[in-house]
Every structure is written in C-alpha cells, then in structure tokens.
C-alpha positions in Angstrom: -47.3 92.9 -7.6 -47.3 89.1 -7.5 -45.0 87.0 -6.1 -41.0 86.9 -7.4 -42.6 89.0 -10.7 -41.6 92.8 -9.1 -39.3 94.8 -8.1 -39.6 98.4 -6.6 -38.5 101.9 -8.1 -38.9 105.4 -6.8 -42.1 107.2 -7.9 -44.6 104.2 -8.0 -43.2 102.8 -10.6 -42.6 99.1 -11.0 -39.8 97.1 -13.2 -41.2 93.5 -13.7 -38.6 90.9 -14.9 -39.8 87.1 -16.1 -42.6 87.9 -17.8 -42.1 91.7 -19.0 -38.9 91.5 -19.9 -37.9 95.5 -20.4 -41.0 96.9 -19.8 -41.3 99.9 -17.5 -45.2 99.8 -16.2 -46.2 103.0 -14.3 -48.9 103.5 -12.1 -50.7 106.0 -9.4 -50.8 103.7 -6.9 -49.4 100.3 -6.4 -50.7 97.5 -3.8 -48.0 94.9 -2.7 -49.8 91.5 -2.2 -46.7 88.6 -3.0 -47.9 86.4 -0.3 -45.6 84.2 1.7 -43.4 81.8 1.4 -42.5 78.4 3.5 -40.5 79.0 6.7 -37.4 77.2 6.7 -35.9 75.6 9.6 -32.5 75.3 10.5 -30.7 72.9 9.3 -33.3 71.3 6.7 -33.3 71.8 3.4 -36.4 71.1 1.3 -35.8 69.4 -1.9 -39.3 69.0 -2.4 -38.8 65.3 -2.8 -37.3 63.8 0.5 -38.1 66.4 2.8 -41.0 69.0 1.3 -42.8 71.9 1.3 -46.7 72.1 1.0 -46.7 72.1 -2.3 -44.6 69.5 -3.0 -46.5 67.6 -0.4 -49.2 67.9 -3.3 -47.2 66.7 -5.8 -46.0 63.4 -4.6 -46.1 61.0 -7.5 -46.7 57.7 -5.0 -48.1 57.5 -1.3 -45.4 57.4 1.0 -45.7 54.6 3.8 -44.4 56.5 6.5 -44.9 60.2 6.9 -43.4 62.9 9.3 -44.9 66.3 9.5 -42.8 68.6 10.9 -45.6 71.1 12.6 -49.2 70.4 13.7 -50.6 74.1 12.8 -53.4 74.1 10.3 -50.9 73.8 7.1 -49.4 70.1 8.3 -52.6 69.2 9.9 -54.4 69.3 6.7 -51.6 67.6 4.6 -51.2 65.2 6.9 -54.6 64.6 7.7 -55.1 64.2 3.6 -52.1 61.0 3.2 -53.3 59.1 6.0 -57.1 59.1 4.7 -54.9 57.6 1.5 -53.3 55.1 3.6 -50.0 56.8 5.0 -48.6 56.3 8.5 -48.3 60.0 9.6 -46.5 61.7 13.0 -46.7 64.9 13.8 -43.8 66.3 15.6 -44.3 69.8 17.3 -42.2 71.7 19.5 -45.3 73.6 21.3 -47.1 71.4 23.8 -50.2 71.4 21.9 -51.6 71.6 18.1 -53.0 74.7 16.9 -52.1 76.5 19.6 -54.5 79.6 18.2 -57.6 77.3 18.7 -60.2 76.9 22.0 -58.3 74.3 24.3 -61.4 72.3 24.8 -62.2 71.9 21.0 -58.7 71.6 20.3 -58.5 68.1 23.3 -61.6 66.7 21.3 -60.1 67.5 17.9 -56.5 65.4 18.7 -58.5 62.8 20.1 -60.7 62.8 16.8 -57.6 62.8 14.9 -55.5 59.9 16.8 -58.6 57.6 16.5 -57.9 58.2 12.6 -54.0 56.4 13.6 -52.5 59.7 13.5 -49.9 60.3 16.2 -48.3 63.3 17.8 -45.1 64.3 19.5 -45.5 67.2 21.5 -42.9 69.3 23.2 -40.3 68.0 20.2 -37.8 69.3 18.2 -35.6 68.0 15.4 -31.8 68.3 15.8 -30.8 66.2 13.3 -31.8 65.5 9.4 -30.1 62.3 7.2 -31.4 62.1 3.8 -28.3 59.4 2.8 -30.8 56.7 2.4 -33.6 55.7 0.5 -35.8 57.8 3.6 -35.3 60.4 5.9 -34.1 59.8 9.4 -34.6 62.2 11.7 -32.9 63.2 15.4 -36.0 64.6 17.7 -35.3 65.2 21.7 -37.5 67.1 24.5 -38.0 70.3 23.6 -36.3 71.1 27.0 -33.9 68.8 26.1 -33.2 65.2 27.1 -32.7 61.9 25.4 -32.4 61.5 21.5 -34.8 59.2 19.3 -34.5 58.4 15.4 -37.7 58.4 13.4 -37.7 57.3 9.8 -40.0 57.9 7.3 -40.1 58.4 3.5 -41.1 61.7 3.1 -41.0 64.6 5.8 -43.2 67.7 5.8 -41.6 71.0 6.7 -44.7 72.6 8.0 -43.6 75.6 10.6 -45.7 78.0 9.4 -44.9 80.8 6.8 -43.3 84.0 6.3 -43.9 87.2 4.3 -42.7 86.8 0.8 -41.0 90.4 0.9 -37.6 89.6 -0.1 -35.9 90.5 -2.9 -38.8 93.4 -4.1 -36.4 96.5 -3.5 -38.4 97.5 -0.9 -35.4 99.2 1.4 -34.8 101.2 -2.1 -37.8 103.1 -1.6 -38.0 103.4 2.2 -41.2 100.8 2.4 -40.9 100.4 6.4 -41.1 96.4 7.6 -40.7 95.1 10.6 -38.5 92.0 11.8 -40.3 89.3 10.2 -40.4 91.3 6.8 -43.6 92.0 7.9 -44.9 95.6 5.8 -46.4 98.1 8.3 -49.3 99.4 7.1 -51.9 102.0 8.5 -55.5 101.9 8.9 -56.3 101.9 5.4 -53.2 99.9 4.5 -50.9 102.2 3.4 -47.1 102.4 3.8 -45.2 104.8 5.4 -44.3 105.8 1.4 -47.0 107.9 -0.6 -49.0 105.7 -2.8 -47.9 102.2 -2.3 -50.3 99.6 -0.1 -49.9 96.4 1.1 -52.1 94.2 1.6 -52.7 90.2 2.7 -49.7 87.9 3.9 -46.7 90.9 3.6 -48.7 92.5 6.2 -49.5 91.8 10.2 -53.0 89.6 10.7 -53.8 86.2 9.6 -52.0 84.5 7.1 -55.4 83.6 5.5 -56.7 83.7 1.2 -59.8 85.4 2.1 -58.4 88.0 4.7 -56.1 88.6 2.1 -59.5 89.5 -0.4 -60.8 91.3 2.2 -57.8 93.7 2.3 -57.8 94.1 -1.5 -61.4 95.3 -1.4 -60.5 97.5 1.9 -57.5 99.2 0.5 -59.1 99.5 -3.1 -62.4 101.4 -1.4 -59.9 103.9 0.5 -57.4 104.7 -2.4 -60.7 105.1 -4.4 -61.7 107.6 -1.6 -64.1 105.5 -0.2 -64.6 103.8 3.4 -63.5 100.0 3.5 -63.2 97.8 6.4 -62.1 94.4 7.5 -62.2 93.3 11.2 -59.7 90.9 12.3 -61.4 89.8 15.1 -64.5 88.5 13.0 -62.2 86.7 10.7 -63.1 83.2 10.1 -60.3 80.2 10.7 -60.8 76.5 9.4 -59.2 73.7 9.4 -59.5 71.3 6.8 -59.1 67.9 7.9 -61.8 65.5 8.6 -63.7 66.9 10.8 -63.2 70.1 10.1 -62.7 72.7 12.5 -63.6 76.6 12.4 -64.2 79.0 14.3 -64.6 82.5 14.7 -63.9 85.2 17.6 -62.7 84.7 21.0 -61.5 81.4 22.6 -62.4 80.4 26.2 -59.1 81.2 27.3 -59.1 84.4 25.6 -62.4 85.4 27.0 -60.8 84.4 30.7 -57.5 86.4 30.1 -59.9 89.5 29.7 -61.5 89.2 32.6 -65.1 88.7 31.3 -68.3 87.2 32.9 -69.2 84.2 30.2 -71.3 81.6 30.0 -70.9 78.6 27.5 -72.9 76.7 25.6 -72.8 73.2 23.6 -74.4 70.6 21.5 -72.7 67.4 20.2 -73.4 66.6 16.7 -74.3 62.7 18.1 -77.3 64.4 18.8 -77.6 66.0 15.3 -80.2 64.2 13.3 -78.8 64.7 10.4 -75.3 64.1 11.6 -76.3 60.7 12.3 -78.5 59.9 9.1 -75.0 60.5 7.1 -72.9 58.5 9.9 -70.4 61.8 10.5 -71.5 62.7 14.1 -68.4 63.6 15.4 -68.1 67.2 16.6 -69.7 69.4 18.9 -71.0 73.4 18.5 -69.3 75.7 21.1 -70.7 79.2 21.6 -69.0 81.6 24.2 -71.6 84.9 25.0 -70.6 87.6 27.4 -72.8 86.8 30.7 -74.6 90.4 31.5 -75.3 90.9 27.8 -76.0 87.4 25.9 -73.5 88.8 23.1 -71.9 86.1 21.6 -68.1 86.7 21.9 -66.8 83.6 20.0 -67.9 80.3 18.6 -66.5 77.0 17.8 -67.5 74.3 15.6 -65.9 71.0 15.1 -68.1 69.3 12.4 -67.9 67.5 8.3 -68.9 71.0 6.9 -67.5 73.6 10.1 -66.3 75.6 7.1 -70.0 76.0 6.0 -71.6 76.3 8.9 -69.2 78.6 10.4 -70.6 81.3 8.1 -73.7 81.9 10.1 -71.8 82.7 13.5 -69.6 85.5 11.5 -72.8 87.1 10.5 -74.1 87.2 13.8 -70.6 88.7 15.4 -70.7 91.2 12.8 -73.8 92.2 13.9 -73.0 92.2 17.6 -76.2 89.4 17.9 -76.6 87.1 20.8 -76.9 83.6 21.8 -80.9 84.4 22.3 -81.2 85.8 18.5 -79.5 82.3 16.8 -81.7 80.1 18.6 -84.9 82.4 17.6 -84.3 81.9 14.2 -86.0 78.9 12.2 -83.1 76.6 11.0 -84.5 74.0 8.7 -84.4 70.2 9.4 -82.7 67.8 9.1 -79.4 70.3 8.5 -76.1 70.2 10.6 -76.9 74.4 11.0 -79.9 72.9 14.0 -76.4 72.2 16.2 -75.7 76.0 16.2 -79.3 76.7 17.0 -79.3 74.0 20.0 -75.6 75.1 20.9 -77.5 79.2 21.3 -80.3 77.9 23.3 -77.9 76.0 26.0 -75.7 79.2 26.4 -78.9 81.1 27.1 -81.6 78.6 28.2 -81.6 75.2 27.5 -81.2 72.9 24.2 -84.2 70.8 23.6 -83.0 68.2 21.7 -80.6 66.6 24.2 
C-alpha cells in the first residue's frame, strides 16, 4: 500500500482508487508502508511557494536571497545547508535549545560551529507566532520560546521543517480495527504485525526512526516472518546521517546516553586535521568519536563528523553488530591515504593511544 493510493477493507482486501479505478485486488497478506507526511504547524500554511515543504524546497525555480528554515533537525539542516552553498542567506529558527537534539552534544557544538563558519545562523529557543505572506516575502513574528519580546524576520521563502508524521490518514484503518497510537503511529509486534490477522506495517507508519533504509530493513524483516522465516532489524544499530557539508553520522549510543545509563566509558578521538588524506583534498574538518564500555572495550557508540561520514559510518555498524571493540578496529589494516585511518586512530586512543597525533 503506497502512499494516498489505498484504502482498507475487511478480510485483507484492498480497494485502490487513482490508479485502479474499480479494481478489487485481494491478497493473503498485506504490508502498510505509506510513509509520512510534512508536519504542519499551527498557523502556517504551506503553499509550496512562499512558505514550503521539503519538496517544494527542491523545486524552487530561482535561489531565494534570504532563507528561513523553520527546524534545525536533519530535514532543514540539509535543505538549508544545500541553498546557502548556492548562495542563499539562511536562519534557522528552533524552538529546542539545540540542533539535532538526537545527536552526541560534543559533535553536535563542533558541527554548529562548522556550520556558522559556512554564514549560516541559528535561533535557538524560538518560536514563530506570527506568519504575513501579503508581500512579495514572508515576514515572520518569532519570540523566546519562554516568551519575551517579539522580532520580525523577513525572507523570501520559509522552510516548514518540524519534522514528520505518519502518513496513516485517510486509509480506513479504524474500519478494520488496525490499532495506532496518538501520533497515527501503527502498533506493530515483534515481527511487525498488527493487532488484525494478516496485515503488517512497516517503515514511517510505525514507531522507530523515520529513516528510507530502516524502512527496507522492515520490509525484508516482516517479508522473512510472514514467509515463516526469522528476520531481524535492531534499532539500536541503525545508522543516522546528516547530509550537509560535513556530513555527520553516527551510530549507537551518545555520550549522554551512555552517562544516563550509568556505565563506565572511556572515549576516544582523532581530528581529521590530522588525516592525511583529509588534508591532501583540503576537507579536514571533522573529528572520529568512539564511546566503548570501560571494563569490556565494547564499543557502545560512534560518531563521525567528516565529507564522506555516510561512508565511513558503515564500518562502525559492522563492528556493533558484531558486539567488537575499540581494540579489534584499530587491529585491522586500513589502507592509506583513506579517511577510514581516522576510525582506526580514533579505536586506538579509546583503548591505547593514536599514533599519528
């Protein structure tokens, strides 16, 4: 079932409207995956010219001189990130009192600084009160967060990036008892089915990351079990990136998340300014952070903020599906002159030493 095509009978059965006009199409088994949707704020309306979405942010027909993103989460980051590099002035205004909230506070300080070297600014702890699209722009009302005085930005084009909700509306689901919870999230079981015989959900209708390959990963999962297999996908070892300039990704626990628990850790680092390769293509800024449980060496989470982090973030996945440690990277041969040698140095300083700092 893909999005707005579908919506849902008794008995599995499916009656799908643009494109099959008429046509009943029955199944054993059906798998919701329709995705999400923008979330909309209060009080904005996105006409996907003034004031956007996403994907209208994509389909701008000129460069707009002044930008305001509505959001610093990965989403607006990215956007934005994209229209400055083409010459746009671009603010950020968040209500939370830091961007990407989800990401290691340490990476995340070095990654705004990165980012406002690039003329990017940020207004934390913000909200927008008041929209006027009247005029050739946008003005927009933002206070405090906790309230306090009023400002007016303008801009040509705002970005509504708050995130995104479960495209679940509209599918019939109450018809057939399909149980979701107060986002319009679907709850799902272990092997991702509903609390109604025979229909699954899988991806963005369902609690986890809102993230395309998660998403694959439960379509392979919930194809194994309703073939009567075993499938599996661990949330905890699923990959985030970012993909601005630097990118950043990482994978597993944060810093503060490893504190929260209670753990013994040790962390370890390498800067990418002392990455030889790094600094044969000019790109140096960035750093490897890997987090490893103290008594054990396991690594528990790692951090990279780096050109390719979405490439090199591949190997640490590997290794916390394996339940490897900081000792096993660094023993590995990683060939030179790669970026990949900042993971390797980043192991040996949370067990030993690096060498080439």
């Amino acid at each position: 079932m893909s999005k707005g095509m579908a919506s849902s009978y008794p008995h599995t059965r499916c009656q799908w409207t643009p494109l099959m006009v008429g046509t009943l199409v029955k199944g054993k088994n059906i798998i919701i995956a329709t995705g999400s949707d923008v979330k909309s704020l209060p009080g904005i309306i996105i006409d996907e010219e003034k004031i956007v979405s996403s994907t209208g942010a994509l389909a701008l027909q000129q460069i707009p001189k002044k930008l305001v993103v509505i959001g610093a989460g990965y989403i607006g980051l990215e956007m934005g990130s994209v229209w400055a590099r083409l010459g746009s002035e671009v603010t950020f205004v968040e209500f939370a009192p830091d961007i990407v909230p989800s990401m290691d506070g340490e990476v995340r300080k070095q990654f705004q600084r990165t980012l406002e070297k690039q003329k990017m600014k940020f207004m934390l702890k913000t909200k927008v009160v008041g929209v006027d699209t009247s005029g050739n722009g946008v003005k927009l009302t933002v206070e405090p967060a906790s309230g306090g005085d009023q400002t007016t930005l303008e801009a040509d084009v705002v970005l509504v990036s708050a995130g995104r909700t479960p495209f679940t509306a509209g599918l019939g689901l109450d018809r057939i008892g399909v149980e979701t919870d107060k986002g319009g999230r679907i709850l799902v079981n272990e092997r991702f089915a509903t609390n109604v015989s025979s229909v699954y959900a899988i991806g963005d209708v369902i609690p986890g990351p809102m993230l395309a390959h998660k998403a694959e990963e439960d379509g392979v999962a919930s194809v194994e079990f309703i073939a009567g297999k075993h499938g599996h996908v661990d949330y905890d070892k699923v990959p985030g990136v970012v993909y601005t300039h630097p990118e950043v990704a990482s994978v597993g626990k944060t810093e503060e998340q490893v504190k929260a628990l209670g753990v013994e850790y040790r962390v370890g680092k390498f800067p990418f300014l002392a990455n030889s390769r790094a600094k044969a293509i000019d790109d140096a800024e960035g750093l490897v952070k890997i987090i490893a449980e103290k008594e054990t060496d396991k690594i528990l989470g790692v951090h990279i903020m780096a050109p390719n982090a979405g490439e090199l973030i591949r190997e640490a996945v590997l290794t916390l599906a394996y339940d490897a440690t900081s000792e096993d990277i660094s023993r590995v041969c990683h060939a030179h002159p790669t970026m990949s040698e900042a993971l390797k140095e980043a192991a040996m300083a949370t067990h030993d030493k690096p060498i080439h700092i």
